[in-house]
Every structure is written in structure tokens, then in C-alpha cells.
N, CA and C atoms as a LAMMPS dump frame, in Angstrom:
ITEM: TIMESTEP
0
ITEM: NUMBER OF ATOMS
306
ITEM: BOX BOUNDS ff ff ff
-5.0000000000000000e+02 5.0000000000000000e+02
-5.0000000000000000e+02 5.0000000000000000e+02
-5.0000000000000000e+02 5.0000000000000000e+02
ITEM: ATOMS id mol type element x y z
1 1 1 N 27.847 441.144 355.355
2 1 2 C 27.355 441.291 354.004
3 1 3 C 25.83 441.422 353.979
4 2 1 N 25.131 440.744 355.318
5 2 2 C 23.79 440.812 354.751
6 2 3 C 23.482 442.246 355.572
7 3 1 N 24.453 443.531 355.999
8 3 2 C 23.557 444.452 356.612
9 3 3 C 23.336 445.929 355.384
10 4 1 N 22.685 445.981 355.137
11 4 2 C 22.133 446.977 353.976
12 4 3 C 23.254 448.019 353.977
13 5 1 N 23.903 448.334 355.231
14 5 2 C 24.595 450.001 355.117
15 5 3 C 25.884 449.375 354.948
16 6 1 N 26.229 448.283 354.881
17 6 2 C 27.897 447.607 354.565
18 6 3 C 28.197 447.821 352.962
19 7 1 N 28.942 448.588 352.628
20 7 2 C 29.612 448.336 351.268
21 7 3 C 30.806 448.141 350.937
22 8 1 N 31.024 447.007 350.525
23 8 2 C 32.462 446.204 350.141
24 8 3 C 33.54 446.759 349.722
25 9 1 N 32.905 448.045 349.025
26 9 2 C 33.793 448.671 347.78
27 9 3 C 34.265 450.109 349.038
28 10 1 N 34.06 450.101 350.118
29 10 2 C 34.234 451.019 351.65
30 10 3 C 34.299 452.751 350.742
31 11 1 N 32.884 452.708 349.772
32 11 2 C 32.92 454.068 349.135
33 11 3 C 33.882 454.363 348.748
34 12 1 N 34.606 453.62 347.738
35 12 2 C 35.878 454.092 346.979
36 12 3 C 35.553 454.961 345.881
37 13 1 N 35.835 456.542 345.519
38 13 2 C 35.471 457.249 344.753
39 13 3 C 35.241 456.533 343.078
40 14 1 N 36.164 455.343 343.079
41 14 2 C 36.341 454.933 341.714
42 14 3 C 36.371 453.291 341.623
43 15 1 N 35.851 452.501 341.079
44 15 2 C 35.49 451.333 340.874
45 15 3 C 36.067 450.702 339.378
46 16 1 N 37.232 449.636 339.191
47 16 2 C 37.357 449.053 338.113
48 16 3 C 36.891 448.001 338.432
49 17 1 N 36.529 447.116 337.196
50 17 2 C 36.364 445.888 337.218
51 17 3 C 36.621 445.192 335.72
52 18 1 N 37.955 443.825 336.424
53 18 2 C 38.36 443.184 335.296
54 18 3 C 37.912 442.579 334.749
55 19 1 N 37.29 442.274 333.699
56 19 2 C 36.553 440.878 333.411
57 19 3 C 37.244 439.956 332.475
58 20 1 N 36.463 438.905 332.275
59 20 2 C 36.622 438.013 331.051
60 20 3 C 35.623 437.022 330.791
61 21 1 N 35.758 436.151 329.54
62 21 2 C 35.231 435.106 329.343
63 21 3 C 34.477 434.014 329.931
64 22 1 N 33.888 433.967 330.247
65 22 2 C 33.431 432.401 331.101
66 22 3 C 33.962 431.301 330.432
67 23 1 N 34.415 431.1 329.042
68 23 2 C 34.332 429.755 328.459
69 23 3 C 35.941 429.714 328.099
70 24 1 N 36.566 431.107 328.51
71 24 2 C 37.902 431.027 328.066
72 24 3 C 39.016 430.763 329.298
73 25 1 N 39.933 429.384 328.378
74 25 2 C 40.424 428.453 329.798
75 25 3 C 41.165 429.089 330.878
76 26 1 N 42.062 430.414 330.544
77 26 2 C 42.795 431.147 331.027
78 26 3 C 42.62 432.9 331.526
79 27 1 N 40.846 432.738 331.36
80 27 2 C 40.952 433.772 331.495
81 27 3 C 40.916 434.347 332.931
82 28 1 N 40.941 433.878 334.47
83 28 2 C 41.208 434.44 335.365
84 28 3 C 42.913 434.837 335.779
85 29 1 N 43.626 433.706 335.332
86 29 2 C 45.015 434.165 335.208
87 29 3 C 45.167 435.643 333.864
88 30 1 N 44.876 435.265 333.163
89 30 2 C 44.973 436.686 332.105
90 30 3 C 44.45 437.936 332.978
91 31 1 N 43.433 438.154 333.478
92 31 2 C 42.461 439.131 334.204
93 31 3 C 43.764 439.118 335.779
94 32 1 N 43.353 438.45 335.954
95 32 2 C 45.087 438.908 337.335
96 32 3 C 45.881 439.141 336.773
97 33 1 N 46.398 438.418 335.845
98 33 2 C 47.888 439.812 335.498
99 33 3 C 47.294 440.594 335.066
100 34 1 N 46.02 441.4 334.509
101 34 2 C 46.215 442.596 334.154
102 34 3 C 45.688 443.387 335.211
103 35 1 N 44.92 442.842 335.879
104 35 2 C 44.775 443.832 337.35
105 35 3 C 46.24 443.477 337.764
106 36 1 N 46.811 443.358 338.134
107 36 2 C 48.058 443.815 339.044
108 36 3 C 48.85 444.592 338.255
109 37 1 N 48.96 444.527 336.932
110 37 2 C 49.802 445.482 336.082
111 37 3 C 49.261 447.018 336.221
112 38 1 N 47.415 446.48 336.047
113 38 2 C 46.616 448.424 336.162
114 38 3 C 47.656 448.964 337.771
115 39 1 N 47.21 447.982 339.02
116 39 2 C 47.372 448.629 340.281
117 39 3 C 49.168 448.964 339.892
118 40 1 N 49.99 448.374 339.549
119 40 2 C 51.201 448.477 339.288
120 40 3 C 51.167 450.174 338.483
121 41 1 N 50.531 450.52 338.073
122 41 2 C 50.43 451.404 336.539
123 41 3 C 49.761 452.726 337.306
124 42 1 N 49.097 452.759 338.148
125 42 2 C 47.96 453.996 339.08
126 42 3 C 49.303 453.757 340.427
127 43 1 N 49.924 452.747 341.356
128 43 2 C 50.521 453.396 341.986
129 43 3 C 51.989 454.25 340.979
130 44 1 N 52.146 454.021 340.016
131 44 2 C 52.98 454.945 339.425
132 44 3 C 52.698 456.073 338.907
133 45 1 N 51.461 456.459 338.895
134 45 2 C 50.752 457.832 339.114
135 45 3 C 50.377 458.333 340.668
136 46 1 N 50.613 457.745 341.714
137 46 2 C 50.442 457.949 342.892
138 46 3 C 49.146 457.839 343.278
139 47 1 N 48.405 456.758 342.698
140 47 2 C 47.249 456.473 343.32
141 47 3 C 47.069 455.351 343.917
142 48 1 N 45.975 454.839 344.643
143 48 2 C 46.005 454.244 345.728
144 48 3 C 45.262 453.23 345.446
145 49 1 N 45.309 451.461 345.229
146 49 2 C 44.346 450.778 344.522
147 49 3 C 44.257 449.668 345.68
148 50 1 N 42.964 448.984 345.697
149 50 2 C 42.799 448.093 346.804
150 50 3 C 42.267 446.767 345.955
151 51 1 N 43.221 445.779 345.583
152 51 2 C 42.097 444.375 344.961
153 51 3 C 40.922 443.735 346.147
154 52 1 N 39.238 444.201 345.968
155 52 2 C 38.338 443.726 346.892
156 52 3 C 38.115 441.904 346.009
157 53 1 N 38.936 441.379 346.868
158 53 2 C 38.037 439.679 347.163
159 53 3 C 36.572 439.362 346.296
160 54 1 N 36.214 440.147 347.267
161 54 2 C 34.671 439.745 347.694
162 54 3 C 33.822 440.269 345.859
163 55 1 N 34.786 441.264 344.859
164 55 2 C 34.759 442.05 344.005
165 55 3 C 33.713 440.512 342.944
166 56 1 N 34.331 439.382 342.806
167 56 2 C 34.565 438.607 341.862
168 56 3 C 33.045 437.623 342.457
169 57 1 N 32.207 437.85 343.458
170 57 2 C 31.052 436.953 343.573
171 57 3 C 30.164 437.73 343.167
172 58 1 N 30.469 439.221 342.823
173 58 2 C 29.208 440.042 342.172
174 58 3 C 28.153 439.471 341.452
175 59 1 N 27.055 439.205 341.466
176 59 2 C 26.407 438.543 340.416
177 59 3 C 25.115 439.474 340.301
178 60 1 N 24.64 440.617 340.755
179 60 2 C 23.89 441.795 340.994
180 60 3 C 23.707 441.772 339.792
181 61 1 N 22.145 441.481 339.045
182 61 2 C 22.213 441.616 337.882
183 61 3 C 21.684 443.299 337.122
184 62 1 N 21.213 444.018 338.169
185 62 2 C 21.016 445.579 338.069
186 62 3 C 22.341 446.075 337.863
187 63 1 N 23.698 445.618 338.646
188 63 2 C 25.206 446.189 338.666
189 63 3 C 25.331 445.627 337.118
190 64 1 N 25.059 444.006 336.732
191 64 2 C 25.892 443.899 335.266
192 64 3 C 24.836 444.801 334.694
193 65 1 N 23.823 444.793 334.227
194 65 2 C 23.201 445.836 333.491
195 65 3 C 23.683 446.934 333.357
196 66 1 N 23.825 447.864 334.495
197 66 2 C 24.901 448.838 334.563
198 66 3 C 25.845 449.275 333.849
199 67 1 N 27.088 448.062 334.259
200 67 2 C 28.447 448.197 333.445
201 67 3 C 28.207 447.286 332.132
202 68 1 N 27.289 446.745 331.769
203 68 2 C 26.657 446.428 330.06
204 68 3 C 28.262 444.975 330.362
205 69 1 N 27.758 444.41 331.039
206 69 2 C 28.463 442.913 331.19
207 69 3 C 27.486 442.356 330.564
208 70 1 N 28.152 441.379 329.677
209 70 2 C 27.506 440.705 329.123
210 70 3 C 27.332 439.227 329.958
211 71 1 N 26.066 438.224 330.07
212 71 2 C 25.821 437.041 330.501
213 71 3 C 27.407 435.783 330.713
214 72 1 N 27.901 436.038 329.513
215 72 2 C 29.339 434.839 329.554
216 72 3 C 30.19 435.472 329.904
217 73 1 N 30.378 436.551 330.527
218 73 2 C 31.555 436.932 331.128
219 73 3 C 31.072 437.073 332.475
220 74 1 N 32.367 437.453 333.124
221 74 2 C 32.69 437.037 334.924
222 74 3 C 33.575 438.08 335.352
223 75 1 N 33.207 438.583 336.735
224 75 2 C 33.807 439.536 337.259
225 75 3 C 35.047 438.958 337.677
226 76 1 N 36.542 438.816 337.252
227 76 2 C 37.316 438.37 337.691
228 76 3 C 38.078 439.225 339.154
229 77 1 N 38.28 440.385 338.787
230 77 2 C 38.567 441.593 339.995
231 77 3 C 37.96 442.392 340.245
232 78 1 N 37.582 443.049 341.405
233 78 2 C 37.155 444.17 341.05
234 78 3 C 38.251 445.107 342.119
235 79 1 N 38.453 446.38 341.878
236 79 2 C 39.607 446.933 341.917
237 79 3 C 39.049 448.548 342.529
238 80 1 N 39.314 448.927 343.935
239 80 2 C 39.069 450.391 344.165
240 80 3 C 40.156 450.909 343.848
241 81 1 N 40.234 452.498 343.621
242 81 2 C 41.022 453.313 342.774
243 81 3 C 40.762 454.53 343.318
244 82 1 N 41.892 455.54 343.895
245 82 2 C 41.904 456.756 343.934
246 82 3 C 42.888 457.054 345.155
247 83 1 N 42.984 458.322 345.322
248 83 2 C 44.4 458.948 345.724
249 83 3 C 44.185 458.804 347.166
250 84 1 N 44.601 458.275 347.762
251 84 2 C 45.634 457.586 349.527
252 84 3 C 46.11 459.076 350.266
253 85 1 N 45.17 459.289 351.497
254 85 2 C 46 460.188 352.001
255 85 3 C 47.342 460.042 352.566
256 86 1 N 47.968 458.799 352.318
257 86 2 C 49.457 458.895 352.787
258 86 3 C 49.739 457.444 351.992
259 87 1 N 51.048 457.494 351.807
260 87 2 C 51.372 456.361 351.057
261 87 3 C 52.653 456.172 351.988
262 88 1 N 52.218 454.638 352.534
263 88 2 C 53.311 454.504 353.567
264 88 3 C 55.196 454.288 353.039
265 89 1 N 55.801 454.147 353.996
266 89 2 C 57.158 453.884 353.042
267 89 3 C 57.211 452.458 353.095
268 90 1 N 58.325 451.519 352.359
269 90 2 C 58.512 450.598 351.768
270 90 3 C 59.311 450.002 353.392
271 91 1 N 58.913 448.743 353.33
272 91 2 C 59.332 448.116 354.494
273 91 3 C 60.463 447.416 354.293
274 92 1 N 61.493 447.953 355.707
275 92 2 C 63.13 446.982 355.342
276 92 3 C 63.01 446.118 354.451
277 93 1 N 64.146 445.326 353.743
278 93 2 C 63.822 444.197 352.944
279 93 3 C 65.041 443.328 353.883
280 94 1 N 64.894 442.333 353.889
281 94 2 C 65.759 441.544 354.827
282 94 3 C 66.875 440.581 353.862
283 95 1 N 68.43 440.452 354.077
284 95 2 C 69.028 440.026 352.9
285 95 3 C 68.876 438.803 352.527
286 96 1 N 68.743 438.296 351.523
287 96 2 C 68.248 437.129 350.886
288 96 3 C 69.691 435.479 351.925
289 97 1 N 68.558 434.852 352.41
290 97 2 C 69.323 433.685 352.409
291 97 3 C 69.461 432.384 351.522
292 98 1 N 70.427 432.18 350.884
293 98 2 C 71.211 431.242 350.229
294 98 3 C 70.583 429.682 350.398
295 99 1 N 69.976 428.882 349.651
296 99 2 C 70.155 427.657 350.652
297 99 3 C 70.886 426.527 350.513
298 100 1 N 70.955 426.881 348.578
299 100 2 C 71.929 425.908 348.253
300 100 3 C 72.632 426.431 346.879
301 101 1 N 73.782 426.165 346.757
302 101 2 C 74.462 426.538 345.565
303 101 3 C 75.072 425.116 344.384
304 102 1 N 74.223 425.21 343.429
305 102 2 C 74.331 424.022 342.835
306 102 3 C 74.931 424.271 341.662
């Protein structure tokens, strides 16, 4: 992180970012379900979304200026976006074991 030519976002043509509230009790659970619903919603357009970690310690105050974040809100996700040169296939699913029947 501290080498100048490293970028987190690995030049993703397209950058979301979820936010919310600082003072509101639920708002990182609210902000995850709706990032996983967007990535849910773009791979059903066949695009390719990566949730970056590292998205949510942003505190770059030139970046909030930028995207006009306001001071009480918080980067909850931040989310790369755009089309995957291959979209792998779906891996066996293995049959569910039983453990107890009550």
C-alpha cells in the first residue's frame, strides 16, 4: 500500500462505491446487502464485479471531494465493475448432508 504505482482498485475501468450514514445503527449491514444485490444485478448483465476490502478505509479526502461524500458518511464498499474476459463455470455442488431430522 505504501508503493505509489500499487492501486487497489487493479485499474478497474469502473468504480462503485456504497455508502451510508455514520450515525445510522444499521447502516453497514444495509450497504452489504445492497452491494451484493448491485454485484448479483451486473453479473446478470454479464459483468464482472470484484468487492475490494481495502475499498471501505478510503479516507482520501481529494477522492471524497471528488465523489461529493459528504463528512458523516462512510465508504461502506467499494465495488470494481466491468466485463471479465471469461466467466468461469459454476463449480460441482456436492449433495447436501443431513445431520439430523427432528
Amino acid at each position: 500500500m505504501r508503493d505509489a504505482q500499487y492501486n487497489v482498485f487493479h485499474n478497474a475501468p469502473s468504480l462503485v462505491f456504497i455508502v451510508g450514514k455514520n450515525n445510522y445503527p444499521f447502516f453497514l449491514q444495509d450497504c452489504s446487502l445492497a452491494a451484493a444485490y448491485f454485484m448479483l444485478a451486473a453479473t446478470n448483465r454479464d459483468l464482472g464485479t470484484c468487492w475490494i476490502g481495502l475499498g471501505e478505509y478510503i479516507e482520501d479526502l481529494e477522492l471524497r471531494k471528488k465523489i461529493a461524500l459528504p463528512r458523516d458518511y462512510h465508504i461502506a464498499s467499494a465495488l470494481s465493475i466491468g466485463y471479465p474476459e471469461l466467466i468461469p463455470t459454476m463449480a460441482p455442488r456436492k449433495e447436501p448432508q443431513i445431520l439430523s431430522i427432528v
